[in-house]
C-alpha positions in Angstrom: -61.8 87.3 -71.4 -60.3 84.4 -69.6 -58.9 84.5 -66.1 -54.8 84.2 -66.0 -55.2 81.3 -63.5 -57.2 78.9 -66.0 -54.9 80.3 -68.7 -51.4 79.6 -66.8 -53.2 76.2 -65.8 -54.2 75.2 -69.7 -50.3 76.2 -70.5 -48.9 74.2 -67.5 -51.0 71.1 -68.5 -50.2 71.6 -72.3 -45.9 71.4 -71.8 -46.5 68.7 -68.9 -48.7 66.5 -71.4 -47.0 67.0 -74.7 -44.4 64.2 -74.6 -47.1 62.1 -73.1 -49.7 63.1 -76.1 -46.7 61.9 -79.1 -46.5 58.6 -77.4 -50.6 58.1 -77.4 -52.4 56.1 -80.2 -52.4 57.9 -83.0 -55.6 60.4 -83.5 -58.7 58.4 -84.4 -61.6 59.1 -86.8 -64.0 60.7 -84.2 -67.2 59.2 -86.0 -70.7 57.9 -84.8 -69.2 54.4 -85.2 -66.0 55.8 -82.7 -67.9 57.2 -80.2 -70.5 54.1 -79.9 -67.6 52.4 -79.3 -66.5 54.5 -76.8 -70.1 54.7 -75.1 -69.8 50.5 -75.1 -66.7 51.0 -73.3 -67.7 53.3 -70.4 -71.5 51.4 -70.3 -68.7 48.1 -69.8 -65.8 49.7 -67.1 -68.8 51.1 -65.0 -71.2 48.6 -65.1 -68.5 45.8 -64.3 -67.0 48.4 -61.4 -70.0 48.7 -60.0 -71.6 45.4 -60.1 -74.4 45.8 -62.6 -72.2 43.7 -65.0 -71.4 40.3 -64.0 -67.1 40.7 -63.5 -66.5 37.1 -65.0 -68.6 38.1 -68.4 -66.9 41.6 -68.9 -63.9 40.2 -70.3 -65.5 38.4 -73.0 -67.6 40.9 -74.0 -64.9 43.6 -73.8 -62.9 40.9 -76.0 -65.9 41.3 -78.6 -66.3 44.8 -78.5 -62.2 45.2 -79.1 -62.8 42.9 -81.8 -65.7 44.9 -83.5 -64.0 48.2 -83.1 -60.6 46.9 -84.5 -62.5 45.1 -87.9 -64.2 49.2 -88.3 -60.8 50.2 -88.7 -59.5 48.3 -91.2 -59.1 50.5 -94.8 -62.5 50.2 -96.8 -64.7 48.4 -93.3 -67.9 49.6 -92.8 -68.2 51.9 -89.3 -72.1 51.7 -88.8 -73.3 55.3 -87.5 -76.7 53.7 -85.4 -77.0 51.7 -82.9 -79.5 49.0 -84.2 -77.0 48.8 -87.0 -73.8 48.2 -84.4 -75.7 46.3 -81.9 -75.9 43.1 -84.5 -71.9 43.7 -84.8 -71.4 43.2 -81.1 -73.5 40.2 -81.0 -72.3 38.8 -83.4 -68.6 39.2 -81.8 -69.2 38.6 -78.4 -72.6 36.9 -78.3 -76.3 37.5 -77.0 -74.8 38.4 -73.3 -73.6 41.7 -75.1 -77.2 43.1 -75.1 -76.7 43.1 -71.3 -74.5 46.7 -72.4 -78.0 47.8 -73.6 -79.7 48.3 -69.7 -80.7 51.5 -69.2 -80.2 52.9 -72.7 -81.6 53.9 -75.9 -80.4 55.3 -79.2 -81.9 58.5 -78.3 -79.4 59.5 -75.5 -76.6 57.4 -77.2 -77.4 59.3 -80.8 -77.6 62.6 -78.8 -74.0 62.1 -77.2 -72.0 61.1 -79.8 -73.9 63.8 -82.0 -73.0 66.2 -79.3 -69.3 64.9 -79.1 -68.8 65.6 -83.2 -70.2 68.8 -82.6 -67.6 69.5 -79.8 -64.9 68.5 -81.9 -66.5 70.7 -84.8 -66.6 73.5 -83.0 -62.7 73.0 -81.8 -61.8 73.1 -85.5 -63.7 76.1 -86.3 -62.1 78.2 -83.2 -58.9 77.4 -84.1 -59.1 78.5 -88.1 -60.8 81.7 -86.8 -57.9 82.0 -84.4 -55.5 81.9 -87.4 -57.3 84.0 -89.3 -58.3 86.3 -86.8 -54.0 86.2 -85.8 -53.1 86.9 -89.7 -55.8 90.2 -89.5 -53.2 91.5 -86.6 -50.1 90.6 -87.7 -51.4 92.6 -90.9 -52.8 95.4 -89.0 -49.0 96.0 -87.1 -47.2 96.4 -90.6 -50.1 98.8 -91.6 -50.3 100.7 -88.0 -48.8 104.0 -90.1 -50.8 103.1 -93.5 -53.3 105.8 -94.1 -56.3 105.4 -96.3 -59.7 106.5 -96.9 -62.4 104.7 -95.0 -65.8 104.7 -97.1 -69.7 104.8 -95.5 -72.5 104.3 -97.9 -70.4 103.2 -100.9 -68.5 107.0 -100.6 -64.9 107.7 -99.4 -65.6 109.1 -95.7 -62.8 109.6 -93.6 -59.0 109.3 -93.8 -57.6 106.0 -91.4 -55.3 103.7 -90.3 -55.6 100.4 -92.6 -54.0 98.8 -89.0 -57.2 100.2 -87.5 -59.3 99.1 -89.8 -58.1 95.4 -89.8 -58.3 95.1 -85.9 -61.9 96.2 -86.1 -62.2 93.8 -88.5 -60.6 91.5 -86.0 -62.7 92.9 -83.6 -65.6 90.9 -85.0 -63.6 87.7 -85.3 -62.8 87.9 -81.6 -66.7 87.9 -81.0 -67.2 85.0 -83.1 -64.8 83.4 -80.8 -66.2 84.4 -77.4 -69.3 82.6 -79.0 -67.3 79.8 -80.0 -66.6 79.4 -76.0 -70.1 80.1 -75.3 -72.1 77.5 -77.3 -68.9 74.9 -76.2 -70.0 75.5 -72.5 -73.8 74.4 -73.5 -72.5 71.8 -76.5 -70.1 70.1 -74.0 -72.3 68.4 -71.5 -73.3 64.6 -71.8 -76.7 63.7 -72.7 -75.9 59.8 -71.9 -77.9 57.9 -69.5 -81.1 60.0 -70.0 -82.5 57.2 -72.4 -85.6 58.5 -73.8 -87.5 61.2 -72.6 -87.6 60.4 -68.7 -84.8 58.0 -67.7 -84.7 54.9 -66.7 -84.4 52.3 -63.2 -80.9 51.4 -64.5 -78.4 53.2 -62.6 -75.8 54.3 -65.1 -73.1 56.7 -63.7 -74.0 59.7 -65.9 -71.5 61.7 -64.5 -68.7 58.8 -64.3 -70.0 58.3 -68.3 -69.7 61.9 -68.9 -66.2 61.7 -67.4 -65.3 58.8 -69.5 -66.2 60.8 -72.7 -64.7 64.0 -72.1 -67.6 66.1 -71.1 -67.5 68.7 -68.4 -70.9 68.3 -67.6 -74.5 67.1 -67.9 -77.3 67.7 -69.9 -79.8 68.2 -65.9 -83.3 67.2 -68.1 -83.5 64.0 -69.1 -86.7 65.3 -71.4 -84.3 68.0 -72.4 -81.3 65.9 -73.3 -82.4 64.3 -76.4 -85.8 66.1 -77.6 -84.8 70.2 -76.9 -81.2 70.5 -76.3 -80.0 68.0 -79.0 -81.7 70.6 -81.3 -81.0 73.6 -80.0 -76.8 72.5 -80.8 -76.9 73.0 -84.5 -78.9 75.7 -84.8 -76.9 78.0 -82.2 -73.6 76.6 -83.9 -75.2 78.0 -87.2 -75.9 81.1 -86.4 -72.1 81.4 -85.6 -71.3 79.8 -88.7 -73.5 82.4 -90.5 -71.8 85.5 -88.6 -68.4 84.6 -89.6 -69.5 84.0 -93.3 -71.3 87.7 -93.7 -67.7 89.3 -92.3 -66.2 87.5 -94.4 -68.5 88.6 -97.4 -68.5 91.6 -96.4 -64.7 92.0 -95.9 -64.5 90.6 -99.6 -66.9 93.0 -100.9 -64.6 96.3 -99.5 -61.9 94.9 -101.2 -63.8 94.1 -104.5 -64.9 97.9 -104.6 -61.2 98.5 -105.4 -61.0 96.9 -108.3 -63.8 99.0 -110.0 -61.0 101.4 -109.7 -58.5 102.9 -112.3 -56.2 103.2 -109.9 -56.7 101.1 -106.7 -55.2 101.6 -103.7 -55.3 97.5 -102.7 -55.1 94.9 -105.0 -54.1 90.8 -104.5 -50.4 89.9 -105.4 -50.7 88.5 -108.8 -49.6 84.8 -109.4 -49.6 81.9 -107.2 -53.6 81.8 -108.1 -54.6 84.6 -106.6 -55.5 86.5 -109.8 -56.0 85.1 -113.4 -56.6 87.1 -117.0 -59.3 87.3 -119.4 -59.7 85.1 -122.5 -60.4 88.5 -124.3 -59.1 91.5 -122.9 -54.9 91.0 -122.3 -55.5 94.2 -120.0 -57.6 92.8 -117.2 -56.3 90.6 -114.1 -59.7 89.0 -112.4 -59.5 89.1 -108.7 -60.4 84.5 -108.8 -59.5 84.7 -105.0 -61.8 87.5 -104.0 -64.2 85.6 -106.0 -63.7 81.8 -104.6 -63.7 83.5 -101.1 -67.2 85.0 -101.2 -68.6 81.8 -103.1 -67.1 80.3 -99.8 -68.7 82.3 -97.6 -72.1 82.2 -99.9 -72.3 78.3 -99.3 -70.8 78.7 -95.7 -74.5 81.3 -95.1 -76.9 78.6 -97.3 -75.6 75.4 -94.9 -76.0 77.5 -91.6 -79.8 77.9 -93.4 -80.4 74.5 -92.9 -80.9 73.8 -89.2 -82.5 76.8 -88.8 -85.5 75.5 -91.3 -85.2 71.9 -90.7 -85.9 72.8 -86.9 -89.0 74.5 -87.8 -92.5 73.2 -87.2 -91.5 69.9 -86.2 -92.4 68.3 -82.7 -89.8 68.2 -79.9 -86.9 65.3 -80.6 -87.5 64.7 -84.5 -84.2 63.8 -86.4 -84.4 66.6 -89.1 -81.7 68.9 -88.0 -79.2 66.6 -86.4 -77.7 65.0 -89.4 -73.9 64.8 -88.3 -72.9 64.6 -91.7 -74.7 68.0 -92.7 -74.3 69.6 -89.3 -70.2 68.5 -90.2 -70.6 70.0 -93.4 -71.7 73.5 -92.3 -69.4 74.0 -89.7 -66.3 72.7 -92.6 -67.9 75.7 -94.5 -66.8 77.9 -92.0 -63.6 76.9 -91.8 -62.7 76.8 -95.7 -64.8 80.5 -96.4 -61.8 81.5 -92.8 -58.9 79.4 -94.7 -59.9 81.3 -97.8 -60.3 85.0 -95.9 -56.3 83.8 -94.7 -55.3 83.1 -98.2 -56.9 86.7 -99.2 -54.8 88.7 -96.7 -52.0 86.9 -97.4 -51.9 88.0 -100.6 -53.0 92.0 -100.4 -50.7 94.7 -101.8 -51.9 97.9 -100.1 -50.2 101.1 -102.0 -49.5 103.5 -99.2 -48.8 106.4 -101.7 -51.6 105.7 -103.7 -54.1 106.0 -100.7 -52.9 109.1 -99.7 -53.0 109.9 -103.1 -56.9 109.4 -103.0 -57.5 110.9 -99.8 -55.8 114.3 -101.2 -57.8 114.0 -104.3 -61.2 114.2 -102.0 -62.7 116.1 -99.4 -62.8 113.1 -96.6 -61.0 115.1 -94.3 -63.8 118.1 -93.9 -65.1 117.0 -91.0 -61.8 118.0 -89.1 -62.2 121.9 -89.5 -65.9 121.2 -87.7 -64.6 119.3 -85.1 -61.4 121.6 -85.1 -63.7 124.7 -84.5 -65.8 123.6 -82.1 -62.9 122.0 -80.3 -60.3 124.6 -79.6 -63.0 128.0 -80.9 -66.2 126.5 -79.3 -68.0 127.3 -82.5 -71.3 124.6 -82.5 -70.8 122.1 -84.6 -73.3 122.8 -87.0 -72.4 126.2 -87.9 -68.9 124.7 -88.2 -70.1 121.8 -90.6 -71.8 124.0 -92.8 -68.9 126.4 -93.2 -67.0 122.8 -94.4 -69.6 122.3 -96.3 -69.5 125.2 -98.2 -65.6 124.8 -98.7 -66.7 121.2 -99.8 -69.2 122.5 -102.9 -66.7 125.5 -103.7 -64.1 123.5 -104.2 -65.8 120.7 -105.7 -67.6 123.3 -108.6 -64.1 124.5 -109.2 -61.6 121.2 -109.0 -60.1 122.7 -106.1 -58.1 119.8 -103.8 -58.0 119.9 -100.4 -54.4 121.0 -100.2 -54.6 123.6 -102.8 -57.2 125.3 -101.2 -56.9 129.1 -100.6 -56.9 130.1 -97.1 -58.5 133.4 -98.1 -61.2 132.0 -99.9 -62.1 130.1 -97.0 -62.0 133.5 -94.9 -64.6 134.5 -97.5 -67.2 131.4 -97.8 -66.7 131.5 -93.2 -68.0 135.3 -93.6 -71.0 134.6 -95.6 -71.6 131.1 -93.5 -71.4 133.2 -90.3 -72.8 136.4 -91.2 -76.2 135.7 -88.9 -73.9 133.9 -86.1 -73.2 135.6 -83.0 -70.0 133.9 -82.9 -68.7 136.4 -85.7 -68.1 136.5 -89.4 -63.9 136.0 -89.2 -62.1 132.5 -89.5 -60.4 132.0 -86.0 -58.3 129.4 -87.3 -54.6 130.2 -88.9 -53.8 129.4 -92.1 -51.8 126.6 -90.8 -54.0 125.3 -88.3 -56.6 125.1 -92.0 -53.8 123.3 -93.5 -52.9 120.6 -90.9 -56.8 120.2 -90.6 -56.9 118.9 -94.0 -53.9 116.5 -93.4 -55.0 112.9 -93.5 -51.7 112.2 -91.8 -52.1 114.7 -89.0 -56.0 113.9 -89.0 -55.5 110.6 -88.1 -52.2 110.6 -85.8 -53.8 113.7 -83.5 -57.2 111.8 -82.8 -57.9 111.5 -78.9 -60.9 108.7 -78.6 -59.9 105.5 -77.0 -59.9 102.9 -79.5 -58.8 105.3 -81.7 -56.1 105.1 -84.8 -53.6 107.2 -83.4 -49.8 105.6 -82.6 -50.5 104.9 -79.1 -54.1 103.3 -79.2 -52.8 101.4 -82.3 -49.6 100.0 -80.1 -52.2 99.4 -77.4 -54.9 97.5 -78.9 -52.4 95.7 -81.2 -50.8 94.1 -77.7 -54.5 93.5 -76.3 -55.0 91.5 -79.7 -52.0 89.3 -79.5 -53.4 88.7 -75.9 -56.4 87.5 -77.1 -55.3 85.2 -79.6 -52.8 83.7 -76.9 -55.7 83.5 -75.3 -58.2 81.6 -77.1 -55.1 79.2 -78.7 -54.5 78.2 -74.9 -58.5 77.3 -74.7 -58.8 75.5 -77.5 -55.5 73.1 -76.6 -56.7 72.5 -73.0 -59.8 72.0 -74.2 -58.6 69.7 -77.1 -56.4 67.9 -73.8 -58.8 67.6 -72.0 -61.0 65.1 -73.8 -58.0 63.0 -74.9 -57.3 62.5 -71.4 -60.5 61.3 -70.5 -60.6 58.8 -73.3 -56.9 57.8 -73.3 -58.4 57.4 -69.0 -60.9 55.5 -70.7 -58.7 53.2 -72.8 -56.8 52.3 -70.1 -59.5 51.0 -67.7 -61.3 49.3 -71.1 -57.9 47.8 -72.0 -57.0 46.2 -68.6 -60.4 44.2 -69.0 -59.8 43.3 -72.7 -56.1 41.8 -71.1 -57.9 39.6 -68.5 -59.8 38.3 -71.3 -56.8 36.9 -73.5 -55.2 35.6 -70.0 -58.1 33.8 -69.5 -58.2 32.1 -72.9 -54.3 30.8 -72.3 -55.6 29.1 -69.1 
């Protein structure tokens, strides 16, 4: 949970920066090719600031990097993602003196930054579909506070519920997926540049002034760790997030998919609009395609978040195998389209109140009310209470009895024969009204007393924590979003004054 100081500060510095963000350049492909380009440009403000770069060269060689970096974004240009392949760019454009930008470097710690920068922005994209998704879950668990359905456990209908409570535990889960989201940003956001190989260098880059530059809150402290540990470590703990949100979603899918093996579901998709399509054979069926697309998503969304996972196994500190941007890119995006899916999905449900209430009084899920009921108010143990329910359960069962057709005196009798050993005595303490309203769904459900509970006023409680949440995490991910195009607008700005000098000088 985030503090309402850095949460009244990202709002403040979101309205104060939003006229200024319109007028910026417009958004950039955030490549490899990019952010070289914006490691050449820090490597050349700092160096020149502080001397390391002769001040009369900088504006020529800022005047060939502008050149290279405007020619990669031309439609169709090439935007080399390595440095030995961008390197022969800049010389090219500004000369041999451009190798001077090189001191102190390597395209270990330059790979591991701009691979870690991707990442960043990766991760940004993925929190804010799981915010939307996670924000559709709760507007749909408000309209469906009062909804009551049967909740299954093992594949079997188990207790009556709230479908509102249901969908904020299911939003529950999403919220945790975002707190790790946060987490792995923390460890993700820190600037491996200026470590160089394994052990650093006697060039003496401004790490922190680069990490500045780039965005980055902080550094990566080890310059061992920077590129050979910690630069693998980033896609396999973003995969493992990747993977979490992918089995809710499959397993959100599946619950709904159980319905359709029904006569008579309770929940079905809107048909139309591609949600549902028919059979080439039988005019009677209407295939749930979205259910279906959406756990295919999540399917490939759990094999790509495999991937790191094995590629980082048994190989030596450092190697390349599981930092492939384009890959690592890839699983993340399969997050965010099996999330865009799970959207479309609960979008499109039509839940049948009557018809789960329907179900609920067709079953016995309520039976473990009168247990609770008698131990509760009678202080009968709870066992000797569940088997009395249990023997109403198999009575009723052998005779097609439904809950609320049940005959009070027949449960007088089967409480008698349960209790005839009990020292709590052989006669039903409970009214025959107090029997009916214990096999109410609706009462069931409306007169729990656990926190977190389904009834009206937990539901109107957790419902407002919820939209806190979301306001929450929406704030985080903008400030966080501000924060890095601040620093490289910052960054711009210092690179562009240098890049000016260098056309005054050529109309001298």
């Amino acid at each position: 949970m985030f503090t309402r100081p850095v949460i009244a500060l990202a709002l403040v510095l979101t309205a104060a920066c939003a006229s200024a963000q319109t007028e910026s350049k417009p958004v950039q492909q955030r490549d490899p090719f990019y952010w070289l380009g914006e490691i050449n440009k820090a490597t050349l403000v700092i160096n020149t600031d502080q001397s390391l770069l002769d001040k009369r060269m900088a504006p020529r060689l800022a005047a060939g990097l502008a050149k290279v970096l405007e020619a990669g974004a031309q439609p169709g240009a090439g935007r080399p993602s390595t440095v030995i392949s961008f390197e022969p760019l800049l010389i090219k454009a500004a000369g041999e003196d451009v190798t001077l930008l090189h001191a102190g470097r390597s395209s270990q710690d330059m790979h591991a930054t701009y691979r870690s920068a991707i990442l960043r922005d990766k991760l940004l994209e993925l929190a804010d579909q799981l915010n939307q998704t996670s924000a559709t879950l709760v507007a749909l668990a408000g309209r469906h506070a009062a909804t009551i359905v049967p909740n299954y456990t093992n594949g079997v209908a188990a207790q009556p519920n709230s479908y509102g409570h249901y969908l904020l535990g299911q939003a529950a889960g999403l919220m945790r997926d975002a707190q790790r989201i946060r987490e792995a940003y923390v460890r993700i956001d820190r600037s491996p540049m200026g470590t160089t190989v394994l052990n650093g260098t006697s060039w003496p880059l401004d790490r922190e002034r680069m990490a500045r530059y780039l965005g980055f809150e902080a550094l990566v402290d080890n310059a061992y760790d920077a590129a050979q540990i910690s630069s693998m470590d980033q896609p396999v703990e973003v995969a493992s997030i990747v993977a979490s949100i992918a089995l809710r979603t499959g397993n959100f899918v599946e619950d709904v998919l159980t319905q359709y093996a029904q006569s008579r579901p309770w929940i079905l998709l809107q048909e139309g609009g591609g949600n549902t399509y028919v059979s080439s054979a039988m005019p009677q069926k209407r295939n749930p395609g979205l259910l279906n697309d959406t756990r295919s998503d999540a399917s490939t969304a759990l094999t790509l978040a495999m991937g790191p996972l094995l590629q980082t196994h048994n190989i030596t500190p450092g190697m390349s195998d599981p930092k492939d941007v384009r890959k690592n890119s890839a699983m993340v995006d399969s997050g965010i389209a099996a999330l865009k899916r799970w959207d479309r999905v609960l979008k499109a449900l039509v839940i049948s109140p009557d018809r789960a209430l329907e179900e609920l009084n067709s079953d016995w899920t309520a039976s473990q009310e009168l247990a609770d009921l008698l131990m509760r108010k009678y202080k009968l143990p709870f066992r000797d209470g569940h088997h009395f329910a249990s023997e109403v359960v198999a009575y009723a069962k052998t005779h097609g009895i439904k809950p609320l057709d049940f005959p009070y005196a027949e449960a007088r009798r089967i409480y008698a024969e349960s209790q005839k050993d009990s020292k709590y005595g052989t006669e039903l303490p409970m009214s025959e009204a107090e029997f009916r309203a214990a096999l109410d769904p609706v009462a069931i459900v409306n007169s729990r007393a656990t926190l977190g509970g389904p009834q009206p006023a937990e539901m109107a409680r957790m419902l407002k924590d919820a939209d806190a949440r979301l306001a929450e995490q929406d704030a985080w991910i903008k400030a966080r979003r501000l924060h890095i195009q601040q620093a490289l607008d910052g960054l711009d700005r210092q690179f562009d004054v240098i890049v000016s000098s260098a056309a005054q000088q050529a109309e001298k």
